[in-house]
mmCIF file of the C-alpha atoms, coordinates in Angstrom:
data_MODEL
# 
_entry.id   MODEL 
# 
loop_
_atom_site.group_PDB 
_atom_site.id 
_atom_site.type_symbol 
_atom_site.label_atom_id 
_atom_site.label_alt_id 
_atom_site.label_comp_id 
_atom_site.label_asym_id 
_atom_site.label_entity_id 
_atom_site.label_seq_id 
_atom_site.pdbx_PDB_ins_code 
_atom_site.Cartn_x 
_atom_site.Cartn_y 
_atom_site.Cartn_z 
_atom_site.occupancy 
_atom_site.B_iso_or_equiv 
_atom_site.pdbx_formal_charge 
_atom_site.auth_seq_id 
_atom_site.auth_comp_id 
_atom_site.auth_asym_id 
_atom_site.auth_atom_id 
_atom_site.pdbx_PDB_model_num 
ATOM 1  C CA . UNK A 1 1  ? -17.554 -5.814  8.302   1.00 0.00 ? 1  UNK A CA 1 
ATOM 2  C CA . UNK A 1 2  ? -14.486 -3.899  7.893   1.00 0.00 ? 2  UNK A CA 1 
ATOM 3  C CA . UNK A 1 3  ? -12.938 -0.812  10.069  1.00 0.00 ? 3  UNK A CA 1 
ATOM 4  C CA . UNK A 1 4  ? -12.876 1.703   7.063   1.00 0.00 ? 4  UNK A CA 1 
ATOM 5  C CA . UNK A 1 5  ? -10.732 3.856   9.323   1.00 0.00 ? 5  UNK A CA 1 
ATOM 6  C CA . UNK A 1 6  ? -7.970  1.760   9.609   1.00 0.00 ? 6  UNK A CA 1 
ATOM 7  C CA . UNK A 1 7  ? -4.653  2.668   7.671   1.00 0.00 ? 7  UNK A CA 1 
ATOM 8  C CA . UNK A 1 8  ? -1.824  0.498   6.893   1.00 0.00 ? 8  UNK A CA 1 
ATOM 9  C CA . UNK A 1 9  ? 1.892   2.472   6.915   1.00 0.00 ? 9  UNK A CA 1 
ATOM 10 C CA . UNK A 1 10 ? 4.925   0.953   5.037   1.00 0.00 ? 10 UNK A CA 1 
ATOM 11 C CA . UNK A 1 11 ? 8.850   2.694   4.971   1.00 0.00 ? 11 UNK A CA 1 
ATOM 12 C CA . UNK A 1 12 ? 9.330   1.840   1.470   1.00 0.00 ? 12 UNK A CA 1 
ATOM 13 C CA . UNK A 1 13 ? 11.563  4.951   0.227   1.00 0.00 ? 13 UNK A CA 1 
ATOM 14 C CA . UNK A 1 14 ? 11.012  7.768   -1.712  1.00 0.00 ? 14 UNK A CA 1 
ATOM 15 C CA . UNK A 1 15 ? 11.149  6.464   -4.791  1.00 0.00 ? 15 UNK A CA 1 
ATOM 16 C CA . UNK A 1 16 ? 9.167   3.094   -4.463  1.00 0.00 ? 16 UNK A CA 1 
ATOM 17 C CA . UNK A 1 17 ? 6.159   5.428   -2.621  1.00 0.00 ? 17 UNK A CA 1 
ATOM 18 C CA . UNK A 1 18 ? 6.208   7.445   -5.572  1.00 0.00 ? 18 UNK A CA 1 
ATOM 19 C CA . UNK A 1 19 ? 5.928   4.447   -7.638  1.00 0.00 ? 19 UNK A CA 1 
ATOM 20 C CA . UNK A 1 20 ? 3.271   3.020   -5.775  1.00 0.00 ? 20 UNK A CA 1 
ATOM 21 C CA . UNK A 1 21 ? 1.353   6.069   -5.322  1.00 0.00 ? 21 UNK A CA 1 
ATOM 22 C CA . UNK A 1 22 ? 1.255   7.401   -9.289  1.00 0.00 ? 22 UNK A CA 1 
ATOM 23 C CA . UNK A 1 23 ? 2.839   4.486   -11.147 1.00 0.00 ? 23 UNK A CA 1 
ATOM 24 C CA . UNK A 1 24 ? 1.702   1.421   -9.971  1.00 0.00 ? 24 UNK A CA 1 
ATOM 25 C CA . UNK A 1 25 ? -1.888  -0.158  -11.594 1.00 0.00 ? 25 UNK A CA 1 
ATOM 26 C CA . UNK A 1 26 ? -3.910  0.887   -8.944  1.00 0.00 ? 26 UNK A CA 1 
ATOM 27 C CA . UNK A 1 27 ? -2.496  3.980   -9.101  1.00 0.00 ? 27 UNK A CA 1 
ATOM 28 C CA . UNK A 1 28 ? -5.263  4.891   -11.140 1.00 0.00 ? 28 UNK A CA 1 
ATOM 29 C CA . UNK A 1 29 ? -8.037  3.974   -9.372  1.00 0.00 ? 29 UNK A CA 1 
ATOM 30 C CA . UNK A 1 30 ? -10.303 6.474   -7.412  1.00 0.00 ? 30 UNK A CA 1 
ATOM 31 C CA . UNK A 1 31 ? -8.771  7.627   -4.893  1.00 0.00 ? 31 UNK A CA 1 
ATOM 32 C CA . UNK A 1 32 ? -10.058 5.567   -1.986  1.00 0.00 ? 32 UNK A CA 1 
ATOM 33 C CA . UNK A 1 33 ? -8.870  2.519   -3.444  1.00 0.00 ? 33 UNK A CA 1 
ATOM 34 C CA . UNK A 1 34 ? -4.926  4.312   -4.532  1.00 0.00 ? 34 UNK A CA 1 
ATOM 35 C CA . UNK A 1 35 ? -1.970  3.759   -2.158  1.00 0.00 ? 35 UNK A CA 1 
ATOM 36 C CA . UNK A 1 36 ? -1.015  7.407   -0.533  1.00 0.00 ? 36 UNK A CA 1 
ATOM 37 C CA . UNK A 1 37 ? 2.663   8.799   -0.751  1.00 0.00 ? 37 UNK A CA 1 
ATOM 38 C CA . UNK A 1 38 ? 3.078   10.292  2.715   1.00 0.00 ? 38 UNK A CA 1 
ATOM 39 C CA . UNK A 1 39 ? 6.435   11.705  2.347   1.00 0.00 ? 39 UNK A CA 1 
ATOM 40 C CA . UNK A 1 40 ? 9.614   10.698  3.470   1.00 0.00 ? 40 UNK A CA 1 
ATOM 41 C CA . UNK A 1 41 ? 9.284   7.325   1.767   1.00 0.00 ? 41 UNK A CA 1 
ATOM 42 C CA . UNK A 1 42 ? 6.196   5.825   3.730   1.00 0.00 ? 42 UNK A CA 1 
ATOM 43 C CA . UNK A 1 43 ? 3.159   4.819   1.794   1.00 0.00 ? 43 UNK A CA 1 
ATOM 44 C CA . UNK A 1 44 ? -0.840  4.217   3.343   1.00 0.00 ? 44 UNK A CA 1 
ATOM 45 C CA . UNK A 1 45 ? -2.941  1.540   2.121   1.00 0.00 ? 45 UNK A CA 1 
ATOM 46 C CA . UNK A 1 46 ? -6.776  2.597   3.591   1.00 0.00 ? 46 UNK A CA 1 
ATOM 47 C CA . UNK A 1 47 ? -8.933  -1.206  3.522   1.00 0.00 ? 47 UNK A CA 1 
ATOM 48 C CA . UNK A 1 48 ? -9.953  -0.001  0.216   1.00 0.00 ? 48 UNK A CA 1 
ATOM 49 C CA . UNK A 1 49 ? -6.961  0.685   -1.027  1.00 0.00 ? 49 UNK A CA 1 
ATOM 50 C CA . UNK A 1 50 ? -5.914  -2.644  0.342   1.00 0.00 ? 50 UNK A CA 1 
ATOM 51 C CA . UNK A 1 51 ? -8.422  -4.774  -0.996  1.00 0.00 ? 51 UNK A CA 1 
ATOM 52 C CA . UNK A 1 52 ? -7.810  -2.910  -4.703  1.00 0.00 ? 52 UNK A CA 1 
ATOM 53 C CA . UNK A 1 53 ? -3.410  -4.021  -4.040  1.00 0.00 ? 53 UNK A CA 1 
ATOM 54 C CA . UNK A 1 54 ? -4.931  -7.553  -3.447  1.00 0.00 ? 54 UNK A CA 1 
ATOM 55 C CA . UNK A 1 55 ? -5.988  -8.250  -6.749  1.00 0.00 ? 55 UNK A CA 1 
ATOM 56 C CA . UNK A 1 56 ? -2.504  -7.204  -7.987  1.00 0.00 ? 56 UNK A CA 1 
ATOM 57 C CA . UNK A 1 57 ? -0.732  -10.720 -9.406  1.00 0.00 ? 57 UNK A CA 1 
ATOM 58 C CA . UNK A 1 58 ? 2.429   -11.266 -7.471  1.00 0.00 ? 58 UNK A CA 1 
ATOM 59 C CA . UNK A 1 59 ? 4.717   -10.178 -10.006 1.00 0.00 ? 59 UNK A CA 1 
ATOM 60 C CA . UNK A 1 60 ? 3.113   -6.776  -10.271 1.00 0.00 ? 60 UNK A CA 1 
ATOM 61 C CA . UNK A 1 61 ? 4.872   -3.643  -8.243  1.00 0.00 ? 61 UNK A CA 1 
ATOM 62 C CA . UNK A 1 62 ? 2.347   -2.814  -5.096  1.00 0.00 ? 62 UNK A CA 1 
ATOM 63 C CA . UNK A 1 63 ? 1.409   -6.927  -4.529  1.00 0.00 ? 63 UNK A CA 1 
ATOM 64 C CA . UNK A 1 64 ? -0.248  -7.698  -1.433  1.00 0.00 ? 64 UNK A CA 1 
ATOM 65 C CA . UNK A 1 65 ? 0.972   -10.808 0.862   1.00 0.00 ? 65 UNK A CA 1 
ATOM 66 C CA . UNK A 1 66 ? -0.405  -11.486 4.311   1.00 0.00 ? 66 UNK A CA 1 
ATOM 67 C CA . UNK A 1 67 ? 1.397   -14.840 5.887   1.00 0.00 ? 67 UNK A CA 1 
ATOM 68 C CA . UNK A 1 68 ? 3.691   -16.076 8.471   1.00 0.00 ? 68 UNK A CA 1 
ATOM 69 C CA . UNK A 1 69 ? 5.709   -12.996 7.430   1.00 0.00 ? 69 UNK A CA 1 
ATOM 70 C CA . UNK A 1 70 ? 3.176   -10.808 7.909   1.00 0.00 ? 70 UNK A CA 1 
ATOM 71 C CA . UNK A 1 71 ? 1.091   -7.890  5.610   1.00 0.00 ? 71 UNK A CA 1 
ATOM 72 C CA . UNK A 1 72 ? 3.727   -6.950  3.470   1.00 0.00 ? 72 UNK A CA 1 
ATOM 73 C CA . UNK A 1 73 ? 3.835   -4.789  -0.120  1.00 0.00 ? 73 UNK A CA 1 
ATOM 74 C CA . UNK A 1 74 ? 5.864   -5.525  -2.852  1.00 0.00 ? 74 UNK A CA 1 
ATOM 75 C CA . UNK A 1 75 ? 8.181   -3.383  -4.908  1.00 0.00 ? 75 UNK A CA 1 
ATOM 76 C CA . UNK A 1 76 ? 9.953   -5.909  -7.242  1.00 0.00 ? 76 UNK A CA 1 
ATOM 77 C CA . UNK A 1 77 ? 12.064  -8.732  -5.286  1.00 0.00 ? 77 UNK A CA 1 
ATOM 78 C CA . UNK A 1 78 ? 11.854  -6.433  -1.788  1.00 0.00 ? 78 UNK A CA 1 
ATOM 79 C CA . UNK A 1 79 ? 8.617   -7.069  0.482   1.00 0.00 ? 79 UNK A CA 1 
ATOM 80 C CA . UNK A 1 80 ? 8.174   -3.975  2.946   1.00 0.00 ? 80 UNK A CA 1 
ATOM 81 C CA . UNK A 1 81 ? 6.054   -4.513  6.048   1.00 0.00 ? 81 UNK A CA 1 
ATOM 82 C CA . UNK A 1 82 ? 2.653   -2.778  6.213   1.00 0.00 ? 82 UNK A CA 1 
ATOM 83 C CA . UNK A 1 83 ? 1.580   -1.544  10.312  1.00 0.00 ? 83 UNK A CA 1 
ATOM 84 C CA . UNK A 1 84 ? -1.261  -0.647  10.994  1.00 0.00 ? 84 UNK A CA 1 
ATOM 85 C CA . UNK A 1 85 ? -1.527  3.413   11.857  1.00 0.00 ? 85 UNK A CA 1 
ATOM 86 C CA . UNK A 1 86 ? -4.108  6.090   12.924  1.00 0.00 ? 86 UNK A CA 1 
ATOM 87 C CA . UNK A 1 87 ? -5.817  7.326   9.720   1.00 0.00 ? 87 UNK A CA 1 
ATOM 88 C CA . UNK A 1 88 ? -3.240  10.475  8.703   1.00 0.00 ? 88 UNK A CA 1 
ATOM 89 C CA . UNK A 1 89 ? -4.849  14.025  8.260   1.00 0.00 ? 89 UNK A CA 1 
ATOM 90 C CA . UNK A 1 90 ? -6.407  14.752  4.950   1.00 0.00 ? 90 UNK A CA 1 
# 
């Protein structure tokens, strides 16, 4: 069963959070399962959210990969690590 609390924090930069957060094809998903610009470049990923950025193919802008490297997102060639955080305020 998964922690539906958990969040998942990436530095990605202003823009590329922006991207990822209105532009990219999860982007318009319901809301639980959309990435979250947090400001000053960092993006969230809840599990849901997650799990919707896994089905992305690998050439698509918000790609999931979790391997050797780590759980990382995508924004074109650049891979940006994902942490795990506490859940941020609503």
């Amino acid at each position: 069963m998964r922690n539906l609390d958990r969040v998942y924090v990436a530095e990605v930069g202003a823009d590329n959070a922006r991207l990822l957060a209105h532009e990219s094809r999860t982007a318009v998903l319901a809301r639980e399962y959309r990435p979250q610009d947090l400001g000053g470049g960092r993006v969230a990923y809840s599990e849901l959210a997650l799990g919707a950025a896994r089905e992305l193919g690998e050439e698509e802008d918000g790609a999931i990969s979790d391997d050797a490297d780590g759980l990382r997102v995508w924004v074109g060639e650049d891979a940006y690590d994902l942490t795990l955080s506490e859940r941020p305020a609503p």
